[in-house]
N, C-alpha and C positions, 0 to 999 in steps of 0.2 A: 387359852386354847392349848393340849396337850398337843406337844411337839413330834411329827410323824416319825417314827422311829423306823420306818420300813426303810432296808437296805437302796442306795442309788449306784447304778452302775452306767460308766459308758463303755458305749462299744461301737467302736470305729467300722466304716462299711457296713453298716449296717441294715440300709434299706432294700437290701436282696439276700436271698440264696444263702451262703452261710449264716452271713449275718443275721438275717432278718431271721434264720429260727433258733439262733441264740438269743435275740431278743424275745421272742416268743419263749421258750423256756426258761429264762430268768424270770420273765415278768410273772408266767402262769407260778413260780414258786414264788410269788408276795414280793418279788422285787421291783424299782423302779425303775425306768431305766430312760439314758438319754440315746439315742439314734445318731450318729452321727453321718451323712454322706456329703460327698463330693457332686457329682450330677444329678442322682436321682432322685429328683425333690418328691414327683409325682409317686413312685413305689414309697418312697418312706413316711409322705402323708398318709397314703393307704395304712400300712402297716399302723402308722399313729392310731388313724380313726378303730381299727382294726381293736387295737388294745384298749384302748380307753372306752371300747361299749361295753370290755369286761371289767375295766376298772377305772373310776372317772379320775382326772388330775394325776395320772403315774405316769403319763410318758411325754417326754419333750423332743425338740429334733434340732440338730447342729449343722452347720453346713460351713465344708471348709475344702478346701485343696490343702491340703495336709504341708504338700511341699512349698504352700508358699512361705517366704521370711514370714516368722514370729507366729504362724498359722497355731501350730501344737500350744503357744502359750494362749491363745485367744480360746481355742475348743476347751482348755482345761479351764480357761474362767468363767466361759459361757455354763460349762456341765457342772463344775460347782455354783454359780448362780440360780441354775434351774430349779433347784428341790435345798440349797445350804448346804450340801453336807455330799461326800462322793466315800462308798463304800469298795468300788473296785471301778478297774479299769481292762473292757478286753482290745489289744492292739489287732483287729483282724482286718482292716484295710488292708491291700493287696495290691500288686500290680503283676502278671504271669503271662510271660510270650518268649519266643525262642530267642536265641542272639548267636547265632553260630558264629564259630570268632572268625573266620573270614568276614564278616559283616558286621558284626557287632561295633559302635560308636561310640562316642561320650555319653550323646543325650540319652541311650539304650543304658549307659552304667549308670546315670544322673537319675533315671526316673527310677529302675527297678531296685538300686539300691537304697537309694530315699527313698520309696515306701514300704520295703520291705525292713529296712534297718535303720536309716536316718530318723524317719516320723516315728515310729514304736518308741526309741532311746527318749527321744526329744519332748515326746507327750508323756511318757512314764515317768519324766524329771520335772514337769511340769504340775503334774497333778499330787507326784509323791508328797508335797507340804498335806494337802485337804487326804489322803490317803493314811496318810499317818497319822491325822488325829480321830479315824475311827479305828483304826488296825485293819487297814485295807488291805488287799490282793490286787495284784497283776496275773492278766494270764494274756501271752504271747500266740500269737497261728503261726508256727511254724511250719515245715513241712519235711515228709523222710529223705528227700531231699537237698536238705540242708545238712546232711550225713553222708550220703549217697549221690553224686551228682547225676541230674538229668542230663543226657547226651543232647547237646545241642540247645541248653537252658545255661549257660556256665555261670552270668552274670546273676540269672534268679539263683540258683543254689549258692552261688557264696555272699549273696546278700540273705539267704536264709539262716546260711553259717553261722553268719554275722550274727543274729539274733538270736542265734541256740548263746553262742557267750555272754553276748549282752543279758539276758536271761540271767545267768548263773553271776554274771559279775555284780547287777542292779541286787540279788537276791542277797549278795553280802554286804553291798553299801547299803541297801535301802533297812537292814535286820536291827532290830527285830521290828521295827515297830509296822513294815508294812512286809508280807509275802510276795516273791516275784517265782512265776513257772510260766511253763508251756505248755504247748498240743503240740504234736508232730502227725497231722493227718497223711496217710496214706491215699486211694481213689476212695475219693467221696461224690462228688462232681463230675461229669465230664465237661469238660471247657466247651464255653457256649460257641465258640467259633468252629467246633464238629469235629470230630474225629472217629475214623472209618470204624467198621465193624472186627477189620483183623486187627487195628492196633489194638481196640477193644480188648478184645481176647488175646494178645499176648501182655498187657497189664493182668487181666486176670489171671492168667497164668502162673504169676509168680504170686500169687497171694493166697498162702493155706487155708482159708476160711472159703477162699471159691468166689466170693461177691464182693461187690462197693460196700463202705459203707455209707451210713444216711447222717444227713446233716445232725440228724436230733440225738445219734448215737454222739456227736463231735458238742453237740449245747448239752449234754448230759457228762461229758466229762468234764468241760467248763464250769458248771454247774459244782462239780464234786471239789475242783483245784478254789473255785470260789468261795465255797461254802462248806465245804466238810473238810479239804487235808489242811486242819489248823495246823500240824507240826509239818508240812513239807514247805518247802522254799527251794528254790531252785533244779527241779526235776522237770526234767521232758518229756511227758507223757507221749509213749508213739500211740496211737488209737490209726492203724491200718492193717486189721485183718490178719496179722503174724507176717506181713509182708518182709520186716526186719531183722526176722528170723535167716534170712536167706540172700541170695542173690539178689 
């Protein structure tokens, strides 16, 4: 039996919203790909059933709380056992809520910097051996925030910081044999716990292009960091709207 040669990727957070249409355009471009979530079993079977009526046997699903002990070494054996073989890896798990430092805690530093910086290092070191015997890629979610702190976010932006370095440092350790980059999304989402219509519009306010962007704009740059910039390593893609350009 000839040995399937289509690309495997995992991608963390995967059973919703960003996630889920990064995995929707990896896969729709001939990729495999593994799902990984934490709670949402019920969207990320969807999502399963969803892909494989367009392509049978390409997609599998992981389930993990990232932050527990040895978690990142267990996802990285499950996603290379799924298909043999792992062609990239996207770190887009998440954890995003305010900590104003009058209030902010351990367990608020313990959670948002372990998923935002602890689990990304931890599962990119993990998976680097099976990465590096196809000449794999890493691509990071970061955010412009992790440049720019969000008022009243202190702990999520310097745990985004965290992984703009981590980023650039994995891309030296891990070179040549595997690619390590980022995304820096700007407003793509609005956070599902609501936010009013004026803060609305002073986000858009500073963003030269005038709109959000859309999730498939952010799986389309994924897409490029994965699969076409073979010479870049270690670059941080901003993808929000010239937000960067400015205040």
């Amino acid at each position: 039996m000839k040995e399937n040669s289509e690309p495997v990727v995992l991608v963390t957070g995967a059973a919703r919203r960003l996630g889920a249409a990064i995995c929707r355009r990896l896969h729709a471009e001939g990729m495999r790909v593994v799902i990984h979530y934490r709670n949402s079993a019920d969207p990320a079977e969807a999502l399963r059933r969803e892909l494989e009526q367009r392509r049978a046997d390409s997609v599998r699903l992981v389930q993990a709380d990232l932050l527990s002990p040895g978690a990142p070494d267990t996802v990285a054996t499950e996603a290379l056992a799924a298909f043999g073989r792992l062609d990239g890896l996207v770190n887009n798990a998440s954890t995003f809520y305010a900590t104003p430092l009058a209030e902010a805690n351990e367990e608020h530093w313990e959670e948002l910097t372990g998923s935002n910086l602890r689990a990304p290092y931890f599962l990119t070191r993990a998976c680097a051996p099976a990465l590096a015997r196809t000449r794999g890629a890493v691509v990071n979610m970061l955010d412009i925030h992790g440049g720019r702190p969000l008022p009243g976010y202190s702990i999520y932006s310097i745990a985004k910081a965290g992984l703009a370095m981590a980023t650039r440092a994995l891309a030296r350790e891990l070179a040549p044999q595997v690619r390590v980059n980022g995304i820096a999304p700007g407003a793509i989402l609005w956070p599902e716990n609501g936010i009013s219509e004026e803060a609305k519009a002073a986000v858009l306010s500073h963003i030269p292009l005038g709109r959000c962007g859309s999730p498939e704009e952010i799986s389309a740059a994924v897409l490029f960091l994965l699969r076409d910039a073979t010479y870049t390593s270690g670059h941080i893609l901003p993808v929000s709207g010239g937000r960067t350009t400015g205040i």
